[in-house]
N, C-alpha and C positions, 0 to 999 in steps of 0.2 A: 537540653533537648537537641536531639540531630536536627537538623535539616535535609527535607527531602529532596531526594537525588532522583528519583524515578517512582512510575506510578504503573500500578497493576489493576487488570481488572478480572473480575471473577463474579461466577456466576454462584447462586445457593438456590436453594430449591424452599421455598417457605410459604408453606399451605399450600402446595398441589403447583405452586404457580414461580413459574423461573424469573427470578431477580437478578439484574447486576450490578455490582457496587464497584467500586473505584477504592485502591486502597495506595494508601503516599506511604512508602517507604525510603528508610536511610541505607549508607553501603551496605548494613548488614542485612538488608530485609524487614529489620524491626518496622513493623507498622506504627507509623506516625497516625495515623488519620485514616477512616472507614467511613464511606458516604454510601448511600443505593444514591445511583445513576438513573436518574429523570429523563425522559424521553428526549426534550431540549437538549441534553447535555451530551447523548449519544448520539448526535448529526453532526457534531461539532466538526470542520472542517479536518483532512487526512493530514497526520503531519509524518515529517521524512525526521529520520534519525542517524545522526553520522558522530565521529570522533572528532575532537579538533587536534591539532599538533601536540598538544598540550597534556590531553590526556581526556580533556572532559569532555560528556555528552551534550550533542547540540542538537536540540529540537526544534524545525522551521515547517513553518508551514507549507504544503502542498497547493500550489496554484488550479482553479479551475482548470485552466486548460492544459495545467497536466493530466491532470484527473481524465478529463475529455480524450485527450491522445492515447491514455496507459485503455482505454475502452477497447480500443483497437483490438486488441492480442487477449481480450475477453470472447472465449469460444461462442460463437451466437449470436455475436454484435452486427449489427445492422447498420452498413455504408450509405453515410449521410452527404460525401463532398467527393467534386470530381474526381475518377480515378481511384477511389477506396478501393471499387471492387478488385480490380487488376491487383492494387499492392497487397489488400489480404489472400488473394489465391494465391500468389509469389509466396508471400508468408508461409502460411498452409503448409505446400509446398515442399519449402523448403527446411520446414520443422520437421516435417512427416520424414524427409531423407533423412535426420539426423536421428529420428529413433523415434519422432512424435512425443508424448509426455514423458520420454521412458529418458528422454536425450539428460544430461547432465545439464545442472541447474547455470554451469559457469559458459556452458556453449548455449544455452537456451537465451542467458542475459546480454553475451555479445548479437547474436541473432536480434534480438529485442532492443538494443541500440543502433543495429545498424537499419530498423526498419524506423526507429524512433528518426534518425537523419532524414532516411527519404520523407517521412510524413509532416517533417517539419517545410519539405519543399512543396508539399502539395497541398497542404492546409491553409487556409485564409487566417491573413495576421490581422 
């Protein structure tokens, strides 16, 4: 038997009414294991997915207050701590000159770290 490497989730449709289940798969995709996904099981805290040098997948958890910061740059978000207002208009802004939604995903992400610096200066630690 493989050992799962990654896990997918997908929705079915069973009696009028939408499910989602979790399914563990090996390199090939061969399903290992099919669960429906419990309402508890779907808050489960965000997690980040990166390579390690090595080759393999590393899944770490996402911190609260990342979670809290990445709010920020969520169209609609409402300025809770001194100074938001000014740095999301700057934002704004300055997204809007770059094309607005239309901007490329790799100038969208430095724009997004370089506001992520400032908000690290204005946020309470």
């Amino acid at each position: 038997m493989s050992n799962a490497v990654s896990t997918m989730f997908f929705y079915r449709n069973i009696n009028g009414e939408r499910k989602k289940f979790k399914f563990l798969v090996d390199r090939t995709a061969t399903i290992i294991k099919e669960v429906e996904v419990k309402e508890k099981e779907d808050t489960l805290p965000l997690t980040r997915r990166s390579v390690s040098k090595d080759g393999k997948v590393v899944i770490n958890k996402i911190s609260q207050e990342d979670i809290d910061r990445m709010k920020f740059f969520v169209p609609g978000y409402e300025c809770n701590f001194e100074g938001c207002e000014d740095l999301k208009k700057s934002y704004e802004d300055e997204l809007e000159k770059m094309g607005g939604n239309n901007c490329k995903a790799c100038a969208k992400g430095a724009l997004i770290r370089k506001y992520m610096a400032k908000l690290d200066k204005l946020l309470p630690q």
